[in-house]
Backbone as CSV, one residue per row, in Angstrom:
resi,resn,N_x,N_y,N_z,CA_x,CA_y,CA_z,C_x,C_y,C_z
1,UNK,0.819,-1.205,0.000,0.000,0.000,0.000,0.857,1.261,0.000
2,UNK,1.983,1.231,0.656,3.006,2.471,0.716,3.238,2.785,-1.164
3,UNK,3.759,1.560,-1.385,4.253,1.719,-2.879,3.154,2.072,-3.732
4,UNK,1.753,1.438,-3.695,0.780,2.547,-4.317,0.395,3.647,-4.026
5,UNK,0.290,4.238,-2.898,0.358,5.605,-2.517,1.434,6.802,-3.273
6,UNK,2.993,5.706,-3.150,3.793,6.756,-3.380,3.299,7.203,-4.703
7,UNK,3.227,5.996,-5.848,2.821,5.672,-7.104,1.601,7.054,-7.498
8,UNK,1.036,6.991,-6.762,-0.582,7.521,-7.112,0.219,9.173,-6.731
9,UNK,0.693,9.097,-5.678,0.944,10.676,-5.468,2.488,11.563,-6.824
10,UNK,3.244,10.110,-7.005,3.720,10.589,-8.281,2.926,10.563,-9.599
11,UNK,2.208,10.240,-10.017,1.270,10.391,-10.888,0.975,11.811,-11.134
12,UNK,-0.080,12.111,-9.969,-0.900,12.849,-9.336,0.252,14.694,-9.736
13,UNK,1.198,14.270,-9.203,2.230,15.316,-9.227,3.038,15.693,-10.394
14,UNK,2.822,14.599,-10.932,3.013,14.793,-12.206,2.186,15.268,-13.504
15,UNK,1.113,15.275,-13.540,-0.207,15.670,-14.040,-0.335,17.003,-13.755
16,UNK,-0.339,17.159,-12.345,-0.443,18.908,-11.655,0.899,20.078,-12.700
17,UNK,2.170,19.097,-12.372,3.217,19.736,-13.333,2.983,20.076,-14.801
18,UNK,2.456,18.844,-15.462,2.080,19.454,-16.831,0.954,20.376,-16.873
19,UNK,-0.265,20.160,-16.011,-1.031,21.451,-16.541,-0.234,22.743,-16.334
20,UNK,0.335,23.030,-14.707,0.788,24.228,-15.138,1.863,24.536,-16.000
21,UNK,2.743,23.588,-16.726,3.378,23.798,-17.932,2.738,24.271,-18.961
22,UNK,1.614,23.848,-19.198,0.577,23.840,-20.074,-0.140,25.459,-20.449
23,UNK,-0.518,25.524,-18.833,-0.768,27.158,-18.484,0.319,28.324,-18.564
24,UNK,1.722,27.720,-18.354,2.832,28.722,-18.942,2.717,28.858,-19.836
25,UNK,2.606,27.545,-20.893,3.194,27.831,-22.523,1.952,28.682,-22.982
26,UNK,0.914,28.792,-22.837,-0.125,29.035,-23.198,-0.161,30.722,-22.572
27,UNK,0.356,30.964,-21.736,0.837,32.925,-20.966,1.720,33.314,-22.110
28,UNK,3.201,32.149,-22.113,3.810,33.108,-23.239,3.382,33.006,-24.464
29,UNK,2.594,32.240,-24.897,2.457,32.417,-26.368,1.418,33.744,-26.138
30,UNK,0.541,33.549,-25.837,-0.273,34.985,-25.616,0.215,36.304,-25.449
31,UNK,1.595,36.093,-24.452,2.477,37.234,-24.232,3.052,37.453,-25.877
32,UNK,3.549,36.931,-26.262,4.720,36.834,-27.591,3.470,37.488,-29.151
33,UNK,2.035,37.217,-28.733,1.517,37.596,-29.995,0.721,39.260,-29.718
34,UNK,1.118,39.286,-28.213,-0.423,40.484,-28.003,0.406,41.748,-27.340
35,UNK,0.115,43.436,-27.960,0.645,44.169,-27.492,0.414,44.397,-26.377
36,UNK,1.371,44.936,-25.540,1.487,44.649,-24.043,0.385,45.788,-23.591
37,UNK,0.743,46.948,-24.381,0.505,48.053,-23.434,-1.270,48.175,-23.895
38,UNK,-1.670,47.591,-25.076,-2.943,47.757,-25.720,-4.041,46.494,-25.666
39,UNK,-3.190,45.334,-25.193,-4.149,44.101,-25.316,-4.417,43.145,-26.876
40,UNK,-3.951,44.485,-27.814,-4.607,43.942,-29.473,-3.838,42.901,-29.629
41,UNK,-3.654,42.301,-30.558,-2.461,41.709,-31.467,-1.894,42.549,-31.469
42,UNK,-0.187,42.129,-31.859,0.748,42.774,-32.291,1.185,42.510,-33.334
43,UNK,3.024,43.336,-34.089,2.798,42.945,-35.154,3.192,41.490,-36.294
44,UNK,3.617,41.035,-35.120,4.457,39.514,-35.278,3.185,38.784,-35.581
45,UNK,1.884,38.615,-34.502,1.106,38.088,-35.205,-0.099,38.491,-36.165
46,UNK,-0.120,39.819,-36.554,-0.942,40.280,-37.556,0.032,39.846,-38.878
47,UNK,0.751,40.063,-39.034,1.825,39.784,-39.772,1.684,38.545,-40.373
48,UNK,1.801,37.478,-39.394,1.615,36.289,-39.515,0.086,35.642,-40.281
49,UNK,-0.699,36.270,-39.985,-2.108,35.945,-39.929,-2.055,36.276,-41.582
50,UNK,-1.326,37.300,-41.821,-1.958,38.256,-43.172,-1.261,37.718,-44.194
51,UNK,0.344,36.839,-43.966,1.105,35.920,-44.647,-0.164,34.595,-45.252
52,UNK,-0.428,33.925,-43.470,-1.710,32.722,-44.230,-2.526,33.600,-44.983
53,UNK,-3.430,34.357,-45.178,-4.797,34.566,-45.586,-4.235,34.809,-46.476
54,UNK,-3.188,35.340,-47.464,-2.689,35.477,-48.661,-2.622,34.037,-48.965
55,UNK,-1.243,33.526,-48.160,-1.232,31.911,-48.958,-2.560,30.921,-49.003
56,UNK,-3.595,31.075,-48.445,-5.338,30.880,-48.605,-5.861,30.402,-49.750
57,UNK,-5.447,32.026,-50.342,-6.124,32.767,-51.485,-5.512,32.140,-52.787
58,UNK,-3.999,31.873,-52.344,-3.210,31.226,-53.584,-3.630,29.586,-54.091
59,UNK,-3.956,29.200,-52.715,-4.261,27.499,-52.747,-6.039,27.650,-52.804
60,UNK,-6.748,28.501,-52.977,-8.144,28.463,-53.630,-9.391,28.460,-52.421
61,UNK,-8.572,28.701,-51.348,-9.682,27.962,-50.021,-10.359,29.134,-49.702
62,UNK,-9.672,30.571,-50.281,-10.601,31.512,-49.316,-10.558,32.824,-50.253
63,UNK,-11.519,32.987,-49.823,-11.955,34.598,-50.477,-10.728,35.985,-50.651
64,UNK,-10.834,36.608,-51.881,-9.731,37.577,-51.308,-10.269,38.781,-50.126
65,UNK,-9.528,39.550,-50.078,-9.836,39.976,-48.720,-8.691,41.436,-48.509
66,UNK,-9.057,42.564,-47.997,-8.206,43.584,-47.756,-7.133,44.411,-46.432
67,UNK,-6.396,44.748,-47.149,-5.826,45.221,-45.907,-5.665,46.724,-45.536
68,UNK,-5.567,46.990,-44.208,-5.747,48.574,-44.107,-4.546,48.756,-43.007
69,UNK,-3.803,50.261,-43.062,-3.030,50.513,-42.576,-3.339,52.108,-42.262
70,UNK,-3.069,52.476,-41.075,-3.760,54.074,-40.852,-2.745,54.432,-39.572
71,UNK,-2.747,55.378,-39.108,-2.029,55.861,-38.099,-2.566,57.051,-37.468
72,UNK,-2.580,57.863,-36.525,-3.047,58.645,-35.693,-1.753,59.980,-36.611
73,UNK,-3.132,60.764,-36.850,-2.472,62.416,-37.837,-1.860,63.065,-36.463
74,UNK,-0.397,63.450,-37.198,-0.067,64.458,-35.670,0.661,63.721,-34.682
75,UNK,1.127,62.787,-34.096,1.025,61.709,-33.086,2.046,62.024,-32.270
76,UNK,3.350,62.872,-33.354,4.275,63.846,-32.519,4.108,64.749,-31.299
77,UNK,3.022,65.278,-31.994,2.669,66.839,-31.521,1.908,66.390,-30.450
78,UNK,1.357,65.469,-30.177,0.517,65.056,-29.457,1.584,64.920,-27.964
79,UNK,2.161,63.729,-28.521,3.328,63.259,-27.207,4.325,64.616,-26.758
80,UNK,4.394,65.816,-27.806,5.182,66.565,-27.509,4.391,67.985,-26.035
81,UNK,3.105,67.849,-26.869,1.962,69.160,-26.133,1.667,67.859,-24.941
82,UNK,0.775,67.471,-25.037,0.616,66.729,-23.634,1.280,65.433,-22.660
83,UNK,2.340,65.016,-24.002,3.405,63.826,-22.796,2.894,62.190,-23.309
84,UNK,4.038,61.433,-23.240,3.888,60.458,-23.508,2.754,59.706,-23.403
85,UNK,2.726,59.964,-21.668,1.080,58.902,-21.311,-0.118,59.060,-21.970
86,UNK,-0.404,60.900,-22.577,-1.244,60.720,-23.102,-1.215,60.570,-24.016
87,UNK,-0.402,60.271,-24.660,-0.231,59.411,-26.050,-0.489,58.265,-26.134
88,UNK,0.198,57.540,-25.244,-0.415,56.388,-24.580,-1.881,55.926,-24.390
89,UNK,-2.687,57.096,-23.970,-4.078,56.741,-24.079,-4.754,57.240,-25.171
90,UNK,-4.208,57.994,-25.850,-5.033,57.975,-27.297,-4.689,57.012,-27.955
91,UNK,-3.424,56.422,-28.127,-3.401,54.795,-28.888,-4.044,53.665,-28.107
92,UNK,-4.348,53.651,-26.573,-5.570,52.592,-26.050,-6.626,52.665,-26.622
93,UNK,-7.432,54.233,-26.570,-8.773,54.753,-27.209,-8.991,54.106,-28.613
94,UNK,-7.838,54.601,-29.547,-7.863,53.958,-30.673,-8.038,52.749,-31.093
95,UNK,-7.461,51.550,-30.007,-7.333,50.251,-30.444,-8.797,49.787,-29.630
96,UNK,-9.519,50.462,-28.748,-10.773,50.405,-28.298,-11.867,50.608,-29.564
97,UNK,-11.706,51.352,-30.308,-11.982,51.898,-31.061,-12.536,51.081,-31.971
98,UNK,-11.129,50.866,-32.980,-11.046,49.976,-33.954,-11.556,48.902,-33.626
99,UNK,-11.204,48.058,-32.468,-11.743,46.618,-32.037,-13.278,46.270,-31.993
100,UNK,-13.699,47.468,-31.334,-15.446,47.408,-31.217,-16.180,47.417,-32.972
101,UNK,-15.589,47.518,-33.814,-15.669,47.683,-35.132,-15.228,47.109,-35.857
102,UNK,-14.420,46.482,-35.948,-13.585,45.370,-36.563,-13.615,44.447,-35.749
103,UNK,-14.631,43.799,-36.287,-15.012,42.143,-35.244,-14.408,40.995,-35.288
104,UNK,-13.911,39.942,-35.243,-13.372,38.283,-35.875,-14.365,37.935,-36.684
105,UNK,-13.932,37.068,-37.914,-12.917,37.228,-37.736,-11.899,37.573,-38.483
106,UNK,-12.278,39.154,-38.763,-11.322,40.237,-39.210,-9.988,40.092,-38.229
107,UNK,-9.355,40.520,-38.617,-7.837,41.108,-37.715,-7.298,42.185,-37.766
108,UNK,-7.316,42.971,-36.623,-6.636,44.269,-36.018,-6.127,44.554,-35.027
109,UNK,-4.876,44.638,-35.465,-3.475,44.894,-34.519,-2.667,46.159,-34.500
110,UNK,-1.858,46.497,-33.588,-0.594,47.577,-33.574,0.979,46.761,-34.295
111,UNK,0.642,47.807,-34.994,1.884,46.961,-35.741,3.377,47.574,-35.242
112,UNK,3.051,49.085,-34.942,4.296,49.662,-34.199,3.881,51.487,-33.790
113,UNK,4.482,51.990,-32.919,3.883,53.203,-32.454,2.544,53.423,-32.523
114,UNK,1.861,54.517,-33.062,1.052,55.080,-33.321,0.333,54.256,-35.348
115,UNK,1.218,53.213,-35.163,0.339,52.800,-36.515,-0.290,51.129,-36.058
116,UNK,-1.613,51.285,-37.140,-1.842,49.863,-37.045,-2.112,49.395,-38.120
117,UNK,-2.767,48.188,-38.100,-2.795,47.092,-39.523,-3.969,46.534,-39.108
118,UNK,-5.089,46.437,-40.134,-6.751,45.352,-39.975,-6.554,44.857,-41.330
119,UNK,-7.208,43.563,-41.106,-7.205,42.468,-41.925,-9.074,42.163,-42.087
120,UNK,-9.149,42.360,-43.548,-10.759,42.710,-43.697,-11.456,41.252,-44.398
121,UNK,-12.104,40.417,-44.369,-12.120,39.310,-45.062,-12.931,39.588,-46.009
122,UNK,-13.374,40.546,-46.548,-14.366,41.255,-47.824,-13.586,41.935,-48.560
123,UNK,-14.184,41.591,-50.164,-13.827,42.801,-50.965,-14.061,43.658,-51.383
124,UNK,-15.456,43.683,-50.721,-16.345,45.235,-51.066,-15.747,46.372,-50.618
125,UNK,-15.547,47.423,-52.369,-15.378,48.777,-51.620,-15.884,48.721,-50.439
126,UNK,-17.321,48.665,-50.781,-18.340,49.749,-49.969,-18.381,49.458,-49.111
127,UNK,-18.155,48.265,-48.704,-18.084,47.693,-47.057,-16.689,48.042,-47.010
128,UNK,-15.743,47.940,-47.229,-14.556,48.813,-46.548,-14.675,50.063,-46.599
129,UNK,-15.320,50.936,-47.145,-15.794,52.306,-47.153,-16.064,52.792,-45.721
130,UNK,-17.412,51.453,-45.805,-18.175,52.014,-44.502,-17.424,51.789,-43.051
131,UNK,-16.582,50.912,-43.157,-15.239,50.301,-42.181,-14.208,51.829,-41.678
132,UNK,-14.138,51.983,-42.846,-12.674,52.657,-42.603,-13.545,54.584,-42.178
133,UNK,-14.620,54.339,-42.877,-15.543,55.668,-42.556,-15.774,55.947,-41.162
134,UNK,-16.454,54.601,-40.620,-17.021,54.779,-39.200,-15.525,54.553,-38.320
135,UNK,-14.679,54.220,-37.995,-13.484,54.081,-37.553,-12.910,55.903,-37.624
136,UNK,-12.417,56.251,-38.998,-12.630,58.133,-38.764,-13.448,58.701,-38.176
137,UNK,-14.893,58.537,-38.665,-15.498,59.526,-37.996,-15.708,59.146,-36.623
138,UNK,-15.755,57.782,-35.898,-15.540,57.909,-34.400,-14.702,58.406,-33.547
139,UNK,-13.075,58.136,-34.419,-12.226,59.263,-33.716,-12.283,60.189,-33.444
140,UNK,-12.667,60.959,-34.855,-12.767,62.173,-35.117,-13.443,62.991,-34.030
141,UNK,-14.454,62.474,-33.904,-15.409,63.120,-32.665,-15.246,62.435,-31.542
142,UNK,-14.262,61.706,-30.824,-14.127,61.373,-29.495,-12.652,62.089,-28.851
143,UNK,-13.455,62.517,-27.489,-12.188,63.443,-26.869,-11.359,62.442,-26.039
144,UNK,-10.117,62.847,-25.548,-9.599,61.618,-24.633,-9.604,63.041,-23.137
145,UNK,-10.156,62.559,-22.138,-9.351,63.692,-21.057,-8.750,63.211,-20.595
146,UNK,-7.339,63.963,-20.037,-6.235,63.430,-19.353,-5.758,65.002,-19.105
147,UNK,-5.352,64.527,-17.722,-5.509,65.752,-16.969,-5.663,66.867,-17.245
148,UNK,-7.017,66.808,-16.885,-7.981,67.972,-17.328,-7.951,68.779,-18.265
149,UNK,-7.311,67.868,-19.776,-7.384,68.333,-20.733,-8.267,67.164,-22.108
150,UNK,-8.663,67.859,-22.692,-9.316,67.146,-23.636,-8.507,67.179,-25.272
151,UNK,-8.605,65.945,-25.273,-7.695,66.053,-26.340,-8.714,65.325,-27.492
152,UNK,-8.169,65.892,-28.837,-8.537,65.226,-30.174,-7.741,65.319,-31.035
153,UNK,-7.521,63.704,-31.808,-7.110,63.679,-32.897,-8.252,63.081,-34.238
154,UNK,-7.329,62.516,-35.343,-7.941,62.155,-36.662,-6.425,61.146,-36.876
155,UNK,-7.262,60.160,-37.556,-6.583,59.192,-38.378,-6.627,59.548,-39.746
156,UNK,-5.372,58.984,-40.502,-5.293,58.773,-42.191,-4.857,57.446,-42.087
157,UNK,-5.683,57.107,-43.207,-5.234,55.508,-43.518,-5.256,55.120,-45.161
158,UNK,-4.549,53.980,-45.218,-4.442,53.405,-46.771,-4.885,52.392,-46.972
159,UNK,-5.844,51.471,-48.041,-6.442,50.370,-48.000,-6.143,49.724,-49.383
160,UNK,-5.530,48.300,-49.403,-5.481,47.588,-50.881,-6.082,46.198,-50.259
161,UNK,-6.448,46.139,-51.595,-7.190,44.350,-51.879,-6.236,43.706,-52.181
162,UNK,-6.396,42.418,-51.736,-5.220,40.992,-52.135,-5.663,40.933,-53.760
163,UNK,-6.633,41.363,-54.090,-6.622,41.133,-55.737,-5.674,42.279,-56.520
164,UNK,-5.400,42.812,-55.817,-3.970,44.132,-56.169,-2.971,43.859,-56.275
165,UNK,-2.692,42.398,-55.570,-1.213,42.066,-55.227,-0.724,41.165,-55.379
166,UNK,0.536,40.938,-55.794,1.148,39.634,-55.912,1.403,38.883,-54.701
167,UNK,1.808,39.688,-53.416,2.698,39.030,-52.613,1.899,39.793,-51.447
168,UNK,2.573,39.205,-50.209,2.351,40.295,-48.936,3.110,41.686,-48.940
169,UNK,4.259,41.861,-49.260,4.992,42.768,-48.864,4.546,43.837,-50.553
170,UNK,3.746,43.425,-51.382,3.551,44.472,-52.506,1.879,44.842,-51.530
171,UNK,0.889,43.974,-51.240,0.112,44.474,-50.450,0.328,45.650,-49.467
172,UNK,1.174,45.153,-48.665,1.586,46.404,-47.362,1.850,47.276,-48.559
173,UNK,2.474,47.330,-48.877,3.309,48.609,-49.554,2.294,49.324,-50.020
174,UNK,1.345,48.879,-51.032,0.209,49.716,-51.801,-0.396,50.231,-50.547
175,UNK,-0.878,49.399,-49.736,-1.400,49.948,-48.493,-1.204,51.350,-47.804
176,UNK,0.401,51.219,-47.718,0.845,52.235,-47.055,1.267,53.407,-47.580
177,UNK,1.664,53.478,-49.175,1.630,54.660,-50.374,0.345,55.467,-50.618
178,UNK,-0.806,54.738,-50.310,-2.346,55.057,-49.619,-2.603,55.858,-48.666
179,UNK,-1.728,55.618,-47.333,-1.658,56.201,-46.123,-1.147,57.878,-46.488
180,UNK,0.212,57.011,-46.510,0.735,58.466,-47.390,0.411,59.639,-47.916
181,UNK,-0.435,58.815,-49.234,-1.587,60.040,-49.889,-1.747,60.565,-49.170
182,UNK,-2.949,59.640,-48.219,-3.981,60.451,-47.634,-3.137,61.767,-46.467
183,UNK,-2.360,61.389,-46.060,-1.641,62.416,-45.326,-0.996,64.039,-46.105
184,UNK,-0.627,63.636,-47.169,0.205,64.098,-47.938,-0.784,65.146,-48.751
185,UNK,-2.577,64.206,-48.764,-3.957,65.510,-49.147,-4.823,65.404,-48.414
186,UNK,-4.028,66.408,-47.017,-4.654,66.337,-46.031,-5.182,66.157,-44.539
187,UNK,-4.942,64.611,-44.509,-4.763,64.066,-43.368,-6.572,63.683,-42.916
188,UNK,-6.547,63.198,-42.023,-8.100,62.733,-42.006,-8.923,61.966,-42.831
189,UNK,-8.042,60.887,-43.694,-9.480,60.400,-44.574,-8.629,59.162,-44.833
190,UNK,-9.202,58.400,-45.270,-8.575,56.770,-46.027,-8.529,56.812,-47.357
191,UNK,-7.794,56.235,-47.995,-7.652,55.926,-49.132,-7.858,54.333,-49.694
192,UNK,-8.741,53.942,-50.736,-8.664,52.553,-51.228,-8.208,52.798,-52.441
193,UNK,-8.382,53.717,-53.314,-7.125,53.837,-53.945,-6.393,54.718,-54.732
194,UNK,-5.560,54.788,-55.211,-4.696,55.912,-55.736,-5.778,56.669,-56.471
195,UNK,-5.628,58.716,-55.708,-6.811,59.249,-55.956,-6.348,60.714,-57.057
């Protein structure tokens, strides 16, 4: 009876060990794909995601589908007039933002600073119209306060279809020559395509 006891309690202890192994690997992978300071994805795994849904499209299984890239107009001036943190919380606001609006299973992440990346599984203009529309105009009109100041910005963003592109990295790119534009006439508006 000793020797099944011990038996049962090494078992037992051993089982306990792998789940919480289980529950580590499963913290860092979560840690390793999700921005720390925002909760979203980050850009290792938007990145990743937007590599498959291209290779998808090549092997016939899935719809094409668009990508958008936008950034907060100003984002300098922002961190410079009121300070990092609140920079900090206008890129939370933002990724609050975007998320409540871009549902799964779309994908939208921070890809780095003040820019991000959504992954649209439609190819409708008009439904990316209305995407990239309501995303501006919610910014547009939401204040952030931080200490006892109210702040507002505006996004510009750039949008291409996987039917535009050969590859991932000609996607981003059209994407972001989009952004550009839109900054470059203006600032405040999206672009789907060269206008």
């Amino acid at each position: 009876s000793t020797i099944l006891t011990q038996k049962v309690a090494s078992t037992l202890e051993r089982k306990s060990l792998r789940e919480r192994e289980e529950q580590l690997l499963s913290k860092l992978h979560k840690q390793a794909i999700t921005d720390e300071m925002t909760g979203v994805p980050n850009r290792r795994f938007v990145f990743e995601r937007l590599e498959k849904s291209f290779d998808d499209i090549e092997e016939n299984s899935k719809e094409h589908f668009a990508t958008a890239i936008f950034d907060i107009d100003h984002f300098k001036q922002v961190n410079d007039t009121y300070g990092h943190a609140a920079g900090d919380e206008i890129i939370k606001k933002v990724c609050n933002i975007a998320t409540s609006i871009i549902k799964s299973p779309n994908i939208f992440g921070r890809i780095g600073g003040e820019e991000f990346l959504a992954v649209i599984f439609n190819d409708s203009a008009n439904h990316l119209q209305e995407i990239c529309e309501k995303i501006r105009t919610t910014i547009e009109n939401e204040e952030t306060l931080f200490d006892n100041q109210k702040i507002k910005v505006t996004l510009s963003g750039g949008v291409c279809f996987s039917n535009e592109s050969s590859s991932v990295s000609d996607l981003v790119n059209k994407a972001d020559e989009r952004l550009y534009l839109a900054k470059k006439n203006g600032r405040n508006k999206f672009y789907l395509k060269e206008e």
